[in-house]
Each structure stands twice: as C-alpha cells, then as structure tokens.
N, C-alpha and C positions, 0 to 999 in steps of 0.2 A: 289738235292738242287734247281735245277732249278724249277721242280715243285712243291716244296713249295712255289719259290716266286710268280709263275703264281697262286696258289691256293691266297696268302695274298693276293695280288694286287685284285682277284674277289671279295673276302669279302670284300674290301674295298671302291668298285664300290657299288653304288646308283641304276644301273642296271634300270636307266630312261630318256629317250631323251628330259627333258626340258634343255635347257639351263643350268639354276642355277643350278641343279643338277650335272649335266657337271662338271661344275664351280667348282664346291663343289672337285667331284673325282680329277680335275687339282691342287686345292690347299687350300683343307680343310685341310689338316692336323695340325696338331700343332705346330703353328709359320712360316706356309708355307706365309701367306699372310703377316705375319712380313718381310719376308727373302725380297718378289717381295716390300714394303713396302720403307726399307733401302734403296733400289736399283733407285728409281724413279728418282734421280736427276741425276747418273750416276754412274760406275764400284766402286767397292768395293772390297779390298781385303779379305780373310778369315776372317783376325785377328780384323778388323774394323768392319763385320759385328758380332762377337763375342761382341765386347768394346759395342756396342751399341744395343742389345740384351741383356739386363739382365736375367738373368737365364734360358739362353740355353746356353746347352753341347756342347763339337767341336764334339761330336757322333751324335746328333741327327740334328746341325746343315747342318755336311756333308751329314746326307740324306734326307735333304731338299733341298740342294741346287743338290744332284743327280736327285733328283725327278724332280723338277722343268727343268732342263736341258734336260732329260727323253721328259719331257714334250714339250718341245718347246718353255716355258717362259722364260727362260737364258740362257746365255752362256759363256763358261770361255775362256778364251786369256790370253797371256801372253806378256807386253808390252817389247820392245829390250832392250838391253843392251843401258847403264848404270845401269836401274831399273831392269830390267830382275824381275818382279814383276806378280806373274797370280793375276788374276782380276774376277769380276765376274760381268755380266754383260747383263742387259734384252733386250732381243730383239727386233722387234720393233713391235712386238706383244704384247711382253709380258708390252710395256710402253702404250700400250693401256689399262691398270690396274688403270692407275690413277682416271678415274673417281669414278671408284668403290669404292678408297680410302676416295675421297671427300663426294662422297653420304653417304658412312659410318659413318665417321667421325661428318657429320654434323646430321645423325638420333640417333648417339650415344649421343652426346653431350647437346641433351637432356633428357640422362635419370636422373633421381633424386641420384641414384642411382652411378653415375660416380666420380670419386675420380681423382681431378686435381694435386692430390698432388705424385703420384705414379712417377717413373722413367718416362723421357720425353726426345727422342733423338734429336737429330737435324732436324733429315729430318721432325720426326714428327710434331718439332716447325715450317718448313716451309710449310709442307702439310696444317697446321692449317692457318697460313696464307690464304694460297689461298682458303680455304674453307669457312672462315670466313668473308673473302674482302668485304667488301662493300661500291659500286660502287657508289652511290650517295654521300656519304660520302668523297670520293676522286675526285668527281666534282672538276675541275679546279687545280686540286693538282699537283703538278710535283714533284719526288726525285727520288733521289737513294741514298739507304742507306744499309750500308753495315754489316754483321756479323760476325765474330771474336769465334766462338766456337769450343769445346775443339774435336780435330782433322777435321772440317771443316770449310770450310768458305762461304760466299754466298754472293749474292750480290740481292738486291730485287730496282724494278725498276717500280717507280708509275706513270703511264700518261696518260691523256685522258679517266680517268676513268678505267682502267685496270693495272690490274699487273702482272707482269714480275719478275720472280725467276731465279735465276742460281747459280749454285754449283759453284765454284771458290773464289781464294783467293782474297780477299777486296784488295783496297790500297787506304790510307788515300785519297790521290791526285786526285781519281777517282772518289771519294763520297762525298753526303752531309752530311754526319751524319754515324761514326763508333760505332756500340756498341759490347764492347769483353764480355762476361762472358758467363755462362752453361746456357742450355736450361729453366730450370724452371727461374729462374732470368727475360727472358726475354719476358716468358708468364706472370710473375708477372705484369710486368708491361704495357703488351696489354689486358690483359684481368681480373686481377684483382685491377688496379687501383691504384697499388704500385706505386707512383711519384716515376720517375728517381734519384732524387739526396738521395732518404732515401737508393734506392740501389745502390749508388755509396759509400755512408757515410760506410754502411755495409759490403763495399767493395764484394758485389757480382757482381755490374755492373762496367765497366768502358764505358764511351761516348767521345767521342773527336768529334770536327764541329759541325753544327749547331744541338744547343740545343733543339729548339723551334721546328725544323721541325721533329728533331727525334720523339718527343712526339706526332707531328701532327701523323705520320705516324702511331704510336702506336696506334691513336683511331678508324683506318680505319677498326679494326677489332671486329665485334660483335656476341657474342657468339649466339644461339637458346634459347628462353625461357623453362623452364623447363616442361617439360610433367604433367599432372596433371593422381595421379593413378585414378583410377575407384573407385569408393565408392565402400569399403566392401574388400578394397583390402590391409591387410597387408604392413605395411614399410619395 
C-alpha cells in the first residue's frame, strides 16, 4: 500500500523545478485551491468548508485538506472546551496564497466566457472586493460597513484610500451601514447595478444605517473590461 501511494503521488508530480510547476504538484488538484481559497480570512470547520463548496464530497474533501496539511499549507487544531470544535486552518505560509487569489481572480474576470450567475461563497464575495477596489474611487471616503451572511460575518473598513476586510461578526453599533442577505444579492448590487431598495422590495437584501454610504461603498468596486477573442476564434 505504501508503495502505491509513493508510485500516485510521482504520477502526479510535474517532475519540473519552476516554481509554478511547484505550485501546481502543492495544489493543483481539484478543488485544492478552492479548500486554501475558503480559508483566507481564517479557520474553518469541516462542515462549513463542505456548506460552501458546492459539489464536493466529504471524501475527496478530506483529501484535500490531508494533502494540503501533507504539504505545509494548513493546519488543524482544535479550539478548548466549551467549543471543543477542530478547525482548519492555513498557516502563515500558506496565507501567503492570497495574492494568487487576487491576480486570478482579476485575469479571470475578464473572460467572455465567465458566468456571474454560478454559486458565490462568501469569502469569494469578499476576495472580490479587495480585488476589485478601487483606490481613486475611494479618495477621501471613510466607512465601515458591515456583512451579515448566511454563516459568516465580516466587517470591511474604507480609509485613506485602502481597504480593510475582517472575518467577524458586525454589530449594528459599530458600523455605518449593515447589509444581511446571501452572497449573490450583494454582488448584484456592487457590480451589477441592482439599486438596493428593488433588493430590499425582493426581500433578498436587508440594510439598516446609512443608506447613502452603503451604496457609495458599493461603487468603489469595478469589474475588468472583457477580453476581446482573436478574430477567427470561435464563441
């Protein structure tokens, strides 16, 4: 047994010292960069990285998340009693992944080709954020505004031309502007132009505090223009 895994594991090497390639054998696999992905803003239990993964198994889940550990990109703990809850959780290597996400994110987003309408987790709503930020745009801006989604919460923090994300639970008292509903609801309306009150009417959004600034916030995010194909190239 053993040495069949020692054999999969060489098939599955690239068997080439650039980097990327590297890169690739650490966590190409399928849904590997989903798993480090969910994890960016902090620990994750099993069950939550299941919820927000759509269609992955808890089989091929756990051996992603073995692998990655294997690897040196996560790590699992288990926080004390009361919760007595394991967790999963990247290391501080493995949160060096974020850029990757970003640069991704932002070269995918323009392909023609991209469908906004597909499952969209949280994290991924707030990856997009900070990918999308844009700095001139929030010249002289100042908030914080809080998120309200279906098992997390976040808090995003505009100033001096930069933003500021953090995993944690909002409180009305601490923000200028709360919006509760599911992730698509909330790129509807940063990036397709859906005015807030048709998705409050719809009852997919809920907003409480300032109105006015919520929506400023919304516009600080602008998508990439879309790719143009190559004449002669197939839709």
């Amino acid at each position: 047994m053993q040495l069949q895994k020692a054999t999969d594991t060489a098939k599955r090497s690239y068997n080439d010292a650039c980097g990327a390639a590297h890169a690739l054998d650490l966590a190409g696999e399928r849904w590997a960069l989903l798993v480090i992905r969910e994890l960016i803003f902090g620990p994750k239990r099993f069950s939550d990285l299941r919820a927000d993964l759509p269609g992955i198994s808890a089989n091929v889940l756990t051996q992603r998340l073995e692998g990655l550990e294997a690897a040196g990109v996560l790590l699992r703990r288990r926080f004390p009693p009361p919760a007595a809850t394991q967790v999963y959780e990247l290391t501080p290597w493995g949160y060096e992944a974020e850029p990757i996400f970003v640069a991704l994110g932002r070269w995918a987003a323009r392909s023609p080709a991209h469908d906004p309408t597909l499952p969209l987790s949280a994290v991924s709503l707030m990856l997009s954020f900070r990918t999308m930020f844009d700095a001139t745009r929030a010249d002289g801006f100042k908030a914080r505004v809080g998120f309200r989604l279906p098992r997390d919460g976040f808090v995003a923090r505009a100033a001096k031309g930069r933003l500021r994300i953090r995993r944690e639970e909002p409180r009305e008292a601490d923000v200028d502007a709360l919006l509760a509903g599911p992730p698509p609801a909330v790129a509807a309306a940063a990036y397709g132009g859906v005015p807030l009150d048709q998705l409050e009417t719809d009852g997919l959004l809920g907003l409480t505090g300032d109105r006015a600034l919520a929506a400023r916030f919304l516009s600080l995010f602008l998508l990439p223009p879309k790719a143009v194909a190559a004449p002669g190239v197939a839709d």
